[in-house]
Backbone as ProteinMPNN parsed JSONL, in Angstrom:
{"seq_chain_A": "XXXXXXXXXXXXXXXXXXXXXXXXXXXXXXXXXXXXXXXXXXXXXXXXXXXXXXXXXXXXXXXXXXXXXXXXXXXXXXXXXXXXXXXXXXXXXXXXXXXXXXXXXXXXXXXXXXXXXXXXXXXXXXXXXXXXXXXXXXXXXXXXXXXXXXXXXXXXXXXXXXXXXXXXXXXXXXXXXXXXXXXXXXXXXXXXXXXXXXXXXXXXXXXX", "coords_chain_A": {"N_chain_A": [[-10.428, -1.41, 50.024], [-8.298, -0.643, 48.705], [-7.159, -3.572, 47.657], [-9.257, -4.442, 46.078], [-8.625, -2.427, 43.946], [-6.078, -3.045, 42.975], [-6.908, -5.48, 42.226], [-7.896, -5.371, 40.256], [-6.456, -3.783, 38.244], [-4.849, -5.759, 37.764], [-6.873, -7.6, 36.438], [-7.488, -6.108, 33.885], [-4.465, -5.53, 32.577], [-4.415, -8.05, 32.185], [-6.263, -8.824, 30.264], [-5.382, -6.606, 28.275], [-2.906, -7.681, 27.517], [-4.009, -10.071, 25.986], [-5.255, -9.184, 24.191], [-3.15, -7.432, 23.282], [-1.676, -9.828, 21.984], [-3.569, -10.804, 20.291], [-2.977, -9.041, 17.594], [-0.772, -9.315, 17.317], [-0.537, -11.86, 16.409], [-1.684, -12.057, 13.623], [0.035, -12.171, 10.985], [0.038, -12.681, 8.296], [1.538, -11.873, 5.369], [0.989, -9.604, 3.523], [-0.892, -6.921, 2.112], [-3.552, -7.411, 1.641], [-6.288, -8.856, 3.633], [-8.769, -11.351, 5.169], [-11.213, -10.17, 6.476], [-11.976, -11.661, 8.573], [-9.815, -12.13, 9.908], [-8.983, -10.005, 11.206], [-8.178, -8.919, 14.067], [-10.568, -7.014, 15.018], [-13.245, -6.087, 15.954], [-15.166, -3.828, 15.388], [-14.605, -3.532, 13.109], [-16.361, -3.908, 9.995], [-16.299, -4.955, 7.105], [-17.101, -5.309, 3.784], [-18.967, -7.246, 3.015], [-20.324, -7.417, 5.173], [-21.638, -4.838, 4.949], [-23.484, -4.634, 2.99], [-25.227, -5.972, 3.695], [-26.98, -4.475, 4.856], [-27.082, -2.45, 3.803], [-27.772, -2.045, 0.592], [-28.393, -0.423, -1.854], [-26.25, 1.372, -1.506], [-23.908, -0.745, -1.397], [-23.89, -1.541, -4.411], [-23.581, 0.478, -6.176], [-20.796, 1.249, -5.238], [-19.72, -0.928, -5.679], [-17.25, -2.105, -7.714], [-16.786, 0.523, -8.76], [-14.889, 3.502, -9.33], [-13.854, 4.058, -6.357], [-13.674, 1.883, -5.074], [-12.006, 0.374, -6.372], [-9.494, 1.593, -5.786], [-6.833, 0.833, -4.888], [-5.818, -2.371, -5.953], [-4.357, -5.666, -5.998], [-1.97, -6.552, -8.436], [-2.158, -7.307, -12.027], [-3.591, -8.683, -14.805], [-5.861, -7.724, -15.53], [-6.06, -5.084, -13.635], [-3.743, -3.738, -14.23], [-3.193, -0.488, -15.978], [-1.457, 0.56, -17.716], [1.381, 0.478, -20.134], [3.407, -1.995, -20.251], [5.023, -2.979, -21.399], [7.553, -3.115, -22.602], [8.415, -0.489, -23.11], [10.279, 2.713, -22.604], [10.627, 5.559, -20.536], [11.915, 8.509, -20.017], [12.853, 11.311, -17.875], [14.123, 14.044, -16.281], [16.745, 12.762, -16.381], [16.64, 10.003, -15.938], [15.56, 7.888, -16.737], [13.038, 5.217, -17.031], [12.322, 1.52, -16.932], [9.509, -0.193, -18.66], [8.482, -3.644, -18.432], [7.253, -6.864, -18.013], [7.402, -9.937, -16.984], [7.105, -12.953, -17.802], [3.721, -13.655, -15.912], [4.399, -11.381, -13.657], [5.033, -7.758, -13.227], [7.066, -5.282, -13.801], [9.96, -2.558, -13.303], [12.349, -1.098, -14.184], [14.499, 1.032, -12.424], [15.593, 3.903, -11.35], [17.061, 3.197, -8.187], [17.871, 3.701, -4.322], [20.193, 3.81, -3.924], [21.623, 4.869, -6.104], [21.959, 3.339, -8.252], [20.277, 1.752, -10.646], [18.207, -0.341, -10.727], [15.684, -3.821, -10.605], [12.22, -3.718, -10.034], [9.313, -5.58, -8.428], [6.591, -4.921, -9.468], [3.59, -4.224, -7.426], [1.56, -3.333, -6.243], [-1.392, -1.616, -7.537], [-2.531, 1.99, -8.124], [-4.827, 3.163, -7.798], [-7.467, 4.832, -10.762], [-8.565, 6.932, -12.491], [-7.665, 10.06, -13.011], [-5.119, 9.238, -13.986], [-2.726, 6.821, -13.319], [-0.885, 5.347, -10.707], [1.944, 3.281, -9.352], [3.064, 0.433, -7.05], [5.539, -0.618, -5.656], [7.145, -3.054, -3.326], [9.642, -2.809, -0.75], [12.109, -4.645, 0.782], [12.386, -3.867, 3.383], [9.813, -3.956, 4.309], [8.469, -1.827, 3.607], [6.328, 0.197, 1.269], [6.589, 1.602, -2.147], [5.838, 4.115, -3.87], [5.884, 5.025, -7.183], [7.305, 7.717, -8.7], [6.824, 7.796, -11.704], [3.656, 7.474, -13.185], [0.877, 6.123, -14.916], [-0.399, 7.98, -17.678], [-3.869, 7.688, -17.636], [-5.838, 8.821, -19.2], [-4.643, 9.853, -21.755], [-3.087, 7.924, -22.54], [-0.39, 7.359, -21.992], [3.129, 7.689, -20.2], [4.087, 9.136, -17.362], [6.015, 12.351, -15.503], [5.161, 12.998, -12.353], [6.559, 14.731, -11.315], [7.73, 16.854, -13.118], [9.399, 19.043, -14.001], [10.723, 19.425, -12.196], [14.26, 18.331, -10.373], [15.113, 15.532, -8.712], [17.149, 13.93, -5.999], [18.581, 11.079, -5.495], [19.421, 10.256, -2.784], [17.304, 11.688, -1.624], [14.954, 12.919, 0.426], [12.991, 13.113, -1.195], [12.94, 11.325, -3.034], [11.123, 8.685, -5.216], [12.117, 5.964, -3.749], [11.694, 6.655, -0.92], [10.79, 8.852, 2.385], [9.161, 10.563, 0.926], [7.294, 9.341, -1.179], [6.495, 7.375, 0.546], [3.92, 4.576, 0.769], [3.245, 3.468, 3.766], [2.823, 5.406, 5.205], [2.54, 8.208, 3.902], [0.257, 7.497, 2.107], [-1.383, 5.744, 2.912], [-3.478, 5.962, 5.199], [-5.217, 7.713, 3.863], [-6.043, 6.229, 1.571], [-7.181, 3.424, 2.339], [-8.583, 1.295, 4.46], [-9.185, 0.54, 7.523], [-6.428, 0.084, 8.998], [-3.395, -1.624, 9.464], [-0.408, -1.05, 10.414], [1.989, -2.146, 11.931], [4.169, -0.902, 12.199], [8.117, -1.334, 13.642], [9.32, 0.292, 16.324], [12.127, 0.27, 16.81], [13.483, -1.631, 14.735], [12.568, -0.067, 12.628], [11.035, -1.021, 10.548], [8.65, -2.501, 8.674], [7.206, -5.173, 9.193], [4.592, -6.757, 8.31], [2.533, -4.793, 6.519], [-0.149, -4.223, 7.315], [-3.843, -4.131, 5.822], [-7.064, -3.513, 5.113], [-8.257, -2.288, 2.227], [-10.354, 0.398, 0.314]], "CA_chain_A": [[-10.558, -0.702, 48.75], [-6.329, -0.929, 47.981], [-7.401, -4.513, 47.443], [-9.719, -4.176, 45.287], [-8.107, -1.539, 42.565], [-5.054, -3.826, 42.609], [-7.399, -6.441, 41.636], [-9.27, -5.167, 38.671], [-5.512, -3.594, 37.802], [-4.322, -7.133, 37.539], [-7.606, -8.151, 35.321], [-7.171, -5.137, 32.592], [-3.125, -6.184, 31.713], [-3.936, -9.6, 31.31], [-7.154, -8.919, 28.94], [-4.468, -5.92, 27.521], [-1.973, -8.427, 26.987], [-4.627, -10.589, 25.286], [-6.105, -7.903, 22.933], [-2.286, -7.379, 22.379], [-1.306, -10.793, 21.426], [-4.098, -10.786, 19.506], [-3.236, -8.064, 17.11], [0.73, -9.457, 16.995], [-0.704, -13.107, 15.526], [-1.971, -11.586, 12.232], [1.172, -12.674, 10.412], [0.198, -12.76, 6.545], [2.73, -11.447, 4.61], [0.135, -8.644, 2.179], [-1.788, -5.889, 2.77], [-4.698, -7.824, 1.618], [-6.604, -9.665, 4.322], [-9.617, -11.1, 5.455], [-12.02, -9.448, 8.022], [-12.05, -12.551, 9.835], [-8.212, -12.405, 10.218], [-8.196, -8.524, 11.765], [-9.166, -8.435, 15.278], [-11.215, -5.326, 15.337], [-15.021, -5.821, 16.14], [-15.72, -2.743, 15.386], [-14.632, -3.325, 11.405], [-17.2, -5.048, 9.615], [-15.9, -5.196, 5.987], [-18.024, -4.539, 2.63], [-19.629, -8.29, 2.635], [-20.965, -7.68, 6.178], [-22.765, -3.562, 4.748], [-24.149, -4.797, 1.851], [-26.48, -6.707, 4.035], [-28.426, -3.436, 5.319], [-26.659, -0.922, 2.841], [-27.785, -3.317, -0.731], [-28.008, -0.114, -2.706], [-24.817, 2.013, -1.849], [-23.136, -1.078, -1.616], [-24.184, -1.944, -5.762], [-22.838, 1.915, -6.336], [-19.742, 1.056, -4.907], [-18.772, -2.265, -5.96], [-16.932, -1.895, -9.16], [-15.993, 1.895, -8.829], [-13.082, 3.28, -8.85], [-13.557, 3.825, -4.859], [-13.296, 0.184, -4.474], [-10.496, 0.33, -7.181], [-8.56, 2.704, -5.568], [-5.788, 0.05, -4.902], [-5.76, -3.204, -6.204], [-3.12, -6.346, -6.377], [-0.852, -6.038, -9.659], [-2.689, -8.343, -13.027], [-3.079, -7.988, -16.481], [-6.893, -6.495, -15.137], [-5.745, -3.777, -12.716], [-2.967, -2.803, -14.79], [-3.636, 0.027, -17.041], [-0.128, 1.39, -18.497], [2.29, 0.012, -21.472], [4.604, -2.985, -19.541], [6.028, -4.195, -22.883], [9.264, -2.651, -22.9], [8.224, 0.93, -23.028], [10.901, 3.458, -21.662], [10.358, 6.652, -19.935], [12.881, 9.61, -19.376], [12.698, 12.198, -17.363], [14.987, 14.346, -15.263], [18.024, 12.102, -16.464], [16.329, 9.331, -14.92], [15.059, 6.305, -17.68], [12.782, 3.672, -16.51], [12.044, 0.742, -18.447], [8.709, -0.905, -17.83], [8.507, -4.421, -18.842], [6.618, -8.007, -17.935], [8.522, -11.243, -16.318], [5.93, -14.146, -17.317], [2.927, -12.652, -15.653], [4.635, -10.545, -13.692], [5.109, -6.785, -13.92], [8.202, -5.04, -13.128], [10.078, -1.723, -13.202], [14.2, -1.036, -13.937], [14.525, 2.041, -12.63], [17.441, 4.332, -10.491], [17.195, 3.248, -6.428], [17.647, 4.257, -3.162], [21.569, 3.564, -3.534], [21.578, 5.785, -7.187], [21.882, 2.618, -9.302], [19.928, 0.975, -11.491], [17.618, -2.245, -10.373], [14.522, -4.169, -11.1], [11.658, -3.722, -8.979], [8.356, -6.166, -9.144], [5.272, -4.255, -9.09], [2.451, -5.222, -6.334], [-0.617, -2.953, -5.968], [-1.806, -0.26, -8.592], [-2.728, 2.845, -7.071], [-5.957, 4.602, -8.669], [-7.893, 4.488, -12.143], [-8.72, 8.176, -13.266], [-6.829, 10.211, -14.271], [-3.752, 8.698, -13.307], [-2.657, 5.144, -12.118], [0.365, 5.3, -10.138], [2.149, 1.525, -8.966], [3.96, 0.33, -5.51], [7.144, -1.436, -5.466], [7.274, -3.403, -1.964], [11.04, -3.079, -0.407], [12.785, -5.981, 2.051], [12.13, -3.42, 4.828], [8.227, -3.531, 4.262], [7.883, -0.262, 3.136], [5.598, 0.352, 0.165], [7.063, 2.955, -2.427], [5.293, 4.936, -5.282], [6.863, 5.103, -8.321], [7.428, 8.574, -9.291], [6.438, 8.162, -13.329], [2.718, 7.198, -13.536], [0.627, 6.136, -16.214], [-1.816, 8.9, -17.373], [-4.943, 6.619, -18.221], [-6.859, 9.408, -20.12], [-4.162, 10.082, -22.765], [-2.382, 6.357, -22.644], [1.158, 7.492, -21.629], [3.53, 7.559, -18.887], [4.364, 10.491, -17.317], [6.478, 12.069, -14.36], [4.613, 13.717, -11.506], [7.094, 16.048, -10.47], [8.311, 17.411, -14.369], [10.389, 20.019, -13.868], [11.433, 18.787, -10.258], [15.234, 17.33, -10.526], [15.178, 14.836, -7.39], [18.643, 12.929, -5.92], [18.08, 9.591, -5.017], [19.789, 10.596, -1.443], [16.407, 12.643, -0.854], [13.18, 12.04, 1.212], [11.393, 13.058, -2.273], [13.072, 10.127, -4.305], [10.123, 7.812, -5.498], [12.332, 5.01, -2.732], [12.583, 6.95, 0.202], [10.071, 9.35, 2.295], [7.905, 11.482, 0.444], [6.518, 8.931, -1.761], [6.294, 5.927, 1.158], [3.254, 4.494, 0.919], [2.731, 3.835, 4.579], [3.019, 7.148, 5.898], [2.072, 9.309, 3.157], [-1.439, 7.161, 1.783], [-2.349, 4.438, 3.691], [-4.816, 6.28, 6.08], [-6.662, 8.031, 3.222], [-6.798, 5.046, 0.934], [-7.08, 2.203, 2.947], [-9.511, 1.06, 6.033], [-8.64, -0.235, 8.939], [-4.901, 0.017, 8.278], [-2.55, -2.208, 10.667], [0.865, -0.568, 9.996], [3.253, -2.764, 12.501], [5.643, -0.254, 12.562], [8.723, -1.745, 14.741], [10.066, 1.327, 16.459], [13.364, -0.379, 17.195], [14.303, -1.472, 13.795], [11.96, 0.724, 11.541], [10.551, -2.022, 9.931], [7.274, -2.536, 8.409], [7.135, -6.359, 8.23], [3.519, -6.728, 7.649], [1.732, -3.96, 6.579], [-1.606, -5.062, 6.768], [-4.777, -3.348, 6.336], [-8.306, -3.366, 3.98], [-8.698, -1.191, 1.35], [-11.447, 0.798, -0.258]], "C_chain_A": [[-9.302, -0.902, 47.894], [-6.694, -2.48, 47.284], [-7.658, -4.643, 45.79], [-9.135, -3.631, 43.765], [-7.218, -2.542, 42.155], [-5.563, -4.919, 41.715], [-7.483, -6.455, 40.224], [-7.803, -4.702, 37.937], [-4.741, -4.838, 37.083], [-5.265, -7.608, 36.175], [-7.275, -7.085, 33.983], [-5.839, -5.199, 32.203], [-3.216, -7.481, 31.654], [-4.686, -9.333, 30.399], [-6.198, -7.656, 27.775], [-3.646, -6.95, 26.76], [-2.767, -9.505, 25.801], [-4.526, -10.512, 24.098], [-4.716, -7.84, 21.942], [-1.397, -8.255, 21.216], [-2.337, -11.116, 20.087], [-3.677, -10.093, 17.794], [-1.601, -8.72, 16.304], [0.487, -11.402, 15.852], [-1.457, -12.54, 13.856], [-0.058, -11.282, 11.761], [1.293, -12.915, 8.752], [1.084, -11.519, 6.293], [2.292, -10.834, 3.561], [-0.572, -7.734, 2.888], [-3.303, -5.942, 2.626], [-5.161, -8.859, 2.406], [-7.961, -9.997, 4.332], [-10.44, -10.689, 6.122], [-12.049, -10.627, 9.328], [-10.379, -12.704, 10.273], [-8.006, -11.06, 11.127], [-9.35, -8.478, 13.132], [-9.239, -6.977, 15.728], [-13.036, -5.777, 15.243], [-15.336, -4.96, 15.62], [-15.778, -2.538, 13.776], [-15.61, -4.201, 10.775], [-17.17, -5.987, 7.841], [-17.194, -5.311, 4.832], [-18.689, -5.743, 2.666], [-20.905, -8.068, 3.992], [-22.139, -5.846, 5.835], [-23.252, -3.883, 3.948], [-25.521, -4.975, 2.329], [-27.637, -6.073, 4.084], [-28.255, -2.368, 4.345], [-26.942, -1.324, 1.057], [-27.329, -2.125, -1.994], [-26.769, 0.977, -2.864], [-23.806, 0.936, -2.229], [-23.159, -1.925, -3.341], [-23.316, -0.576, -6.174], [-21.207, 1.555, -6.14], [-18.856, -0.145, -5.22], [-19.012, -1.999, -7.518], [-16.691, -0.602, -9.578], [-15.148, 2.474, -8.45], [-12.739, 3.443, -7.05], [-13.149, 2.684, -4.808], [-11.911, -0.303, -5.495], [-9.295, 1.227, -6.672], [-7.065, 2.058, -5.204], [-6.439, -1.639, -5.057], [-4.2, -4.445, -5.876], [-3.256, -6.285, -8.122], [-1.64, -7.376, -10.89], [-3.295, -7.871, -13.941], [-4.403, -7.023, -16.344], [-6.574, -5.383, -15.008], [-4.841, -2.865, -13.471], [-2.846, -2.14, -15.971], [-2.486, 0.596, -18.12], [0.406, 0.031, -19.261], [3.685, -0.784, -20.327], [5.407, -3.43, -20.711], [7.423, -3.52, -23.454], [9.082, -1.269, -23.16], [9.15, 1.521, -21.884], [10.518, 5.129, -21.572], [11.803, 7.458, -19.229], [12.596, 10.699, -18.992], [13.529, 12.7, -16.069], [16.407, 13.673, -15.165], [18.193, 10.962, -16.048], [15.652, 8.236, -15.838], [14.424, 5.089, -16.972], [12.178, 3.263, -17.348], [11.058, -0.215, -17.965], [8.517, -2.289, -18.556], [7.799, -5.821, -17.918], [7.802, -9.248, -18.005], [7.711, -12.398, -16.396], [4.611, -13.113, -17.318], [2.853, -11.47, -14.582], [5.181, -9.172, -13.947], [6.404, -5.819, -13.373], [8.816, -3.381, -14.023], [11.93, -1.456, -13.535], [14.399, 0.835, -13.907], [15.892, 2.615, -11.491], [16.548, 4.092, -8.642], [17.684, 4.077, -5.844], [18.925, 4.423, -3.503], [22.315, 4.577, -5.202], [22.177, 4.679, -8.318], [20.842, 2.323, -10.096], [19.407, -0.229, -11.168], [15.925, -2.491, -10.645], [13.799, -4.608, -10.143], [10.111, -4.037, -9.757], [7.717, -5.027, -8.484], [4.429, -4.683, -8.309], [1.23, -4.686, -6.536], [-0.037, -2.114, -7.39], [-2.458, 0.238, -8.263], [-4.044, 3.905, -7.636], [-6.75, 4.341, -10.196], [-7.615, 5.462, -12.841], [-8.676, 9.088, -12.948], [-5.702, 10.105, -14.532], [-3.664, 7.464, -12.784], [-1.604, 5.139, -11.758], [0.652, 3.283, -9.61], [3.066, 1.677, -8.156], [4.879, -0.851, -5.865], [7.059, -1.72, -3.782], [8.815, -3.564, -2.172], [11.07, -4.22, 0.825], [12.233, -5.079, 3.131], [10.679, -3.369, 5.362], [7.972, -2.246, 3.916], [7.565, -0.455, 1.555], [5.862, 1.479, -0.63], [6.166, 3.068, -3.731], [5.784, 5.194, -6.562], [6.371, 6.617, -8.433], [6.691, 8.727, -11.161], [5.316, 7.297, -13.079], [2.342, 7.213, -14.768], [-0.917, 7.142, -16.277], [-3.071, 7.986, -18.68], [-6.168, 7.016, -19.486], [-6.094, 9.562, -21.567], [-2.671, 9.174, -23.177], [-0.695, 6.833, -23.173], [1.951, 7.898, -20.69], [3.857, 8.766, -18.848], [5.006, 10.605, -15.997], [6.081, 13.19, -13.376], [5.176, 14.935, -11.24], [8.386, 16.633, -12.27], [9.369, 17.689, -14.687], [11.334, 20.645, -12.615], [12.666, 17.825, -10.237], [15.435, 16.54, -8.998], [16.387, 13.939, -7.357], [18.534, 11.893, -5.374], [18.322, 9.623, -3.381], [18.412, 10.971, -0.887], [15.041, 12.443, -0.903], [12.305, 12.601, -0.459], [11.917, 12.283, -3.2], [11.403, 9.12, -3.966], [10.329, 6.601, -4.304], [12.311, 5.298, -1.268], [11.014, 7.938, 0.83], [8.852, 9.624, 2.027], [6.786, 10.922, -0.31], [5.911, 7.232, -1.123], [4.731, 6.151, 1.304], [2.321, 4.37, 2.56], [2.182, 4.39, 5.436], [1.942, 8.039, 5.313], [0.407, 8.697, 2.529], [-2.286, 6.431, 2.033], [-3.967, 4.879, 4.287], [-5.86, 6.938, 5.294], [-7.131, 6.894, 1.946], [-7.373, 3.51, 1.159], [-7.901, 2.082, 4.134], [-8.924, 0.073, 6.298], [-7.348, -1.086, 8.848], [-4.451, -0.71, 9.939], [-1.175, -2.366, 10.069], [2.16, -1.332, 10.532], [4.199, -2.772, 12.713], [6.208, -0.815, 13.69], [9.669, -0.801, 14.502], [11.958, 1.221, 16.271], [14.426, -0.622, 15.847], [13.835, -0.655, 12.452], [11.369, -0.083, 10.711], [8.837, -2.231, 9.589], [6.928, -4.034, 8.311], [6.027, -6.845, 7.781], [2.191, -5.75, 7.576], [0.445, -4.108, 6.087], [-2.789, -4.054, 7.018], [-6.052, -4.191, 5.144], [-8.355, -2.37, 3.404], [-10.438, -0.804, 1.218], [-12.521, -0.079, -0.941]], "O_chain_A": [[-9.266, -1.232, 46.708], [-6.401, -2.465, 46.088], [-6.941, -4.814, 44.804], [-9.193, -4.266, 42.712], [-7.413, -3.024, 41.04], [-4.967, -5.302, 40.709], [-7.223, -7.281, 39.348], [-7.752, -5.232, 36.827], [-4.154, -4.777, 36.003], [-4.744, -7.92, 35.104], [-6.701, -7.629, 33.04], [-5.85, -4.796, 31.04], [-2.31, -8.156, 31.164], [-4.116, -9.484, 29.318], [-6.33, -7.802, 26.56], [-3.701, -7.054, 25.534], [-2.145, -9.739, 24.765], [-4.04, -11.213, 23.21], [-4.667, -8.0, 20.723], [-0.786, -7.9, 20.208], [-1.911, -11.602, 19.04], [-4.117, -10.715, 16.827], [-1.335, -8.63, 15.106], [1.179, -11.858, 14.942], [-1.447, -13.488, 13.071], [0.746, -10.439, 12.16], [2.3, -13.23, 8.118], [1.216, -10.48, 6.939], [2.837, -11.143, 2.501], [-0.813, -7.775, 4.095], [-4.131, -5.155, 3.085], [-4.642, -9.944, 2.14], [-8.671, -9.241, 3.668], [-10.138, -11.423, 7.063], [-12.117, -10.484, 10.549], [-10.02, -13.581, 11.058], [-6.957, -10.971, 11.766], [-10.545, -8.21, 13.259], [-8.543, -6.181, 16.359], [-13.757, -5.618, 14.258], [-16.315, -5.349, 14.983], [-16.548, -1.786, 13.179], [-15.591, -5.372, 11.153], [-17.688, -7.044, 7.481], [-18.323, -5.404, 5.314], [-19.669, -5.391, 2.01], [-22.076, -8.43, 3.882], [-23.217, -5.713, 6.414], [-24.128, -3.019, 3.906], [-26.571, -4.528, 1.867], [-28.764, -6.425, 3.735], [-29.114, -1.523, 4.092], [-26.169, -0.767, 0.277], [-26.461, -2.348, -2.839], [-26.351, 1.389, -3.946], [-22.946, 1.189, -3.073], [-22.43, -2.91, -3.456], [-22.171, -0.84, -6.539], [-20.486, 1.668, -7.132], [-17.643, -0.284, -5.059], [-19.991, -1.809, -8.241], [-16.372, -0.459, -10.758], [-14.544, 2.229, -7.406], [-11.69, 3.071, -6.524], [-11.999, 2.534, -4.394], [-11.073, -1.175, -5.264], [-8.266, 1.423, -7.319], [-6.119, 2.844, -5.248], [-7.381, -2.039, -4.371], [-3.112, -3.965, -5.558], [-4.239, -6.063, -8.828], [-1.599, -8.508, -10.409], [-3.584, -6.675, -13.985], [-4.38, -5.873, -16.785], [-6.659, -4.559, -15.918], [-4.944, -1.638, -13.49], [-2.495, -2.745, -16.984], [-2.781, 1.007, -19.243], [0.009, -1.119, -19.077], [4.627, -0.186, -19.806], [6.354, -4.217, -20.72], [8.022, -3.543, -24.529], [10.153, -0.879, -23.626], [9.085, 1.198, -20.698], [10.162, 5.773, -22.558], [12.487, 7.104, -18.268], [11.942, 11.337, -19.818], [13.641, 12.03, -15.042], [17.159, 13.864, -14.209], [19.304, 10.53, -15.743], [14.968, 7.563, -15.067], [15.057, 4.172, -16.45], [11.598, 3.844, -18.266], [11.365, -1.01, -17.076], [8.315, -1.987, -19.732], [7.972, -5.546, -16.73], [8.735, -9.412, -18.792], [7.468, -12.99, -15.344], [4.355, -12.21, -18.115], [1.873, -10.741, -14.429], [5.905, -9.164, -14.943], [6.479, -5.837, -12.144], [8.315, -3.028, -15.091], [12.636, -1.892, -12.625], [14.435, 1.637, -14.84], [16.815, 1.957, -11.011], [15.652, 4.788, -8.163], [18.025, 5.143, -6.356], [19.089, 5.64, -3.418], [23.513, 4.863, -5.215], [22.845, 5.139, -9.243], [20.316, 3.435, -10.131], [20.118, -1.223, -11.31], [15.104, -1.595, -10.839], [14.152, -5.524, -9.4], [9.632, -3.521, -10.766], [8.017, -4.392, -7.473], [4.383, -5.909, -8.411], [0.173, -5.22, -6.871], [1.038, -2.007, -7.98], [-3.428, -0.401, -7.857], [-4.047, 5.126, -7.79], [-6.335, 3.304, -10.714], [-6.743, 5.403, -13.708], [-9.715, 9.437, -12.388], [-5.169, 10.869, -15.337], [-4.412, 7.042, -11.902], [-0.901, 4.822, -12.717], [-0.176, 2.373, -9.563], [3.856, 2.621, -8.182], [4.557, -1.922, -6.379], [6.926, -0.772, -3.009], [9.347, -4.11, -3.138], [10.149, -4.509, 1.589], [11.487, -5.686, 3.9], [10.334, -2.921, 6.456], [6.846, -1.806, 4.147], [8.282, -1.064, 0.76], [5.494, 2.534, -0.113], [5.89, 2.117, -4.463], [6.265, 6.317, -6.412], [5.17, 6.842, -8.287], [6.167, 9.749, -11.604], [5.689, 6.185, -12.706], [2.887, 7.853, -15.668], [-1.924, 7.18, -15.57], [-3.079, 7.797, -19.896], [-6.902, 6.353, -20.218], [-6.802, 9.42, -22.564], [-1.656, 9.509, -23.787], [-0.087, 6.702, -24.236], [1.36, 8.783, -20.072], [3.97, 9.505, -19.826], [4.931, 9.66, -15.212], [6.615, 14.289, -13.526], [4.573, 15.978, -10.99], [9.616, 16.682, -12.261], [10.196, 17.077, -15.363], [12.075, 21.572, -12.288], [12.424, 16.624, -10.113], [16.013, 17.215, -8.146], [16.725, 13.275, -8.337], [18.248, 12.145, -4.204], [17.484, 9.059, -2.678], [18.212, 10.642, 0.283], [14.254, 12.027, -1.753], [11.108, 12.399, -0.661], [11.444, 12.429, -4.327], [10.804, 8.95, -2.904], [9.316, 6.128, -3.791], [12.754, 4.503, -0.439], [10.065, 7.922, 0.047], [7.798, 9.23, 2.526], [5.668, 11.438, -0.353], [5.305, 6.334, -1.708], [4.186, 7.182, 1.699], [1.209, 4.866, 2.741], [1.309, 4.067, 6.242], [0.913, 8.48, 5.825], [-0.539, 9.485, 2.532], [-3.46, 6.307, 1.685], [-5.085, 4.436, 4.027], [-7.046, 6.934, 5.623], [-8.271, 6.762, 1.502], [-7.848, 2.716, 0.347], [-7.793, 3.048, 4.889], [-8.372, -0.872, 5.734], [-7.166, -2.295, 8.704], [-4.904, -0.483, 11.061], [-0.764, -3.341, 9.44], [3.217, -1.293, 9.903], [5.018, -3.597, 13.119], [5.516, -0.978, 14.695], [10.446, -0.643, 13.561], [12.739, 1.992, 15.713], [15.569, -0.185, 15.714], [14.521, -0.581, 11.432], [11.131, 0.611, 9.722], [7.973, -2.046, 10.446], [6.298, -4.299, 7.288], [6.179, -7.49, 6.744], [1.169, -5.825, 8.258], [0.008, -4.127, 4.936], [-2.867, -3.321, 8.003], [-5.851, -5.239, 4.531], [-8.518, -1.348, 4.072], [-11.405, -1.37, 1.726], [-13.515, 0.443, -1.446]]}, "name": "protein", "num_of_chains": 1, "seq": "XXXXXXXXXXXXXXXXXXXXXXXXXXXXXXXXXXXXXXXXXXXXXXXXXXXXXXXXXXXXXXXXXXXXXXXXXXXXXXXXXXXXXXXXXXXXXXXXXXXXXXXXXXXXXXXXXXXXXXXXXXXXXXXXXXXXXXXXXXXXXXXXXXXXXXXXXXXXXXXXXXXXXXXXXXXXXXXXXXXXXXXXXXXXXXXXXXXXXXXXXXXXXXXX"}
């Protein structure tokens, strides 16, 4: 019987180790992938429900569910990039366009002043918030959104003075995207947190 268990013990860490190697070769460098790239059986992705689901999935394609994060282009993005500045809290950011990308000069993690490209855009109505990807992989929120119903920027937290030192700066914390909105905006999130150095290096998942 000792035999035995040992055996089958032996077969379940190599197919573990498999499953796990599996999971560690997904290596794109976005949080947009394809279903055939995420080993998960069990996910089937919106091309594969349509098949049996034709009329939720007509409902759903092209509303803001399925908009609920996008990549960053002159489409998706609904706020004033053309040199429009925003103050609030003592805090000035200046939103502006690089070519065709879209970018941000606003106060960092370190309480300077730097220019951060834009990636996703976070929502349609009544609010579109936008993510700044950092070197560490972490996905941050910008604090000043654009409010889409009355076409001007605005800053979530008003009458809230925040210190760049603190988990509720827009770089830090309270407004990290991985943590704080991944799991309710995003399916079948693959976060890749590395405990060791804190690192997010590819935070990969499917959206809405």
């Amino acid at each position: 019987m000792r035999p035995l268990l040992i055996y089958l013990l032996i077969i379940f860490t190599v197919l573990a180790c498999k499953e796990e190697s599996k999971y560690q070769s997904v290596t794109k460098d976005t949080v947009f992938v394809s279903t055939k790239e995420i080993p998960d059986s069990n996910f089937l992705g919106d091309n594969n429900c349509k098949e049996c689901h034709k009329d939720q999935y007509n409902d759903w394609k092209g509303s803001h569910h399925e908009k609920a994060m996008q990549l960053v282009d002159s489409l998706s993005v609904l706020a004033d990039f053309n040199g429009e500045k925003f103050t609030s809290q003592g805090v000035t950011s200046h939103f502006f366009k690089k070519g065709t990308d879209f970018y941000v000069n606003t106060e960092g993690p370190d309480g300077n002043y730097h220019d951060y490209k834009i990636v996703y855009t976070f929502g349609i109505t009544p609010l579109q918030q936008y993510i700044v990807k950092f070197p560490n992989g972490h996905f941050q929120c910008l604090r000043t959104a654009w409010d889409s119903v009355k076409n001007k920027w605005f800053d979530l937290y008003p009458d809230f003075k925040v210190v760049h030192s603190e988990w509720l700066h827009w770089s830090r914390g309270g407004l990290n995207w991985n943590t704080m909105c991944s799991d309710c905006h995003s399916t079948n999130v693959r976060k890749n947190y590395d405990f060791k150095t804190a690192l997010n290096p590819q935070a990969i998942n499917l959206l809405f």
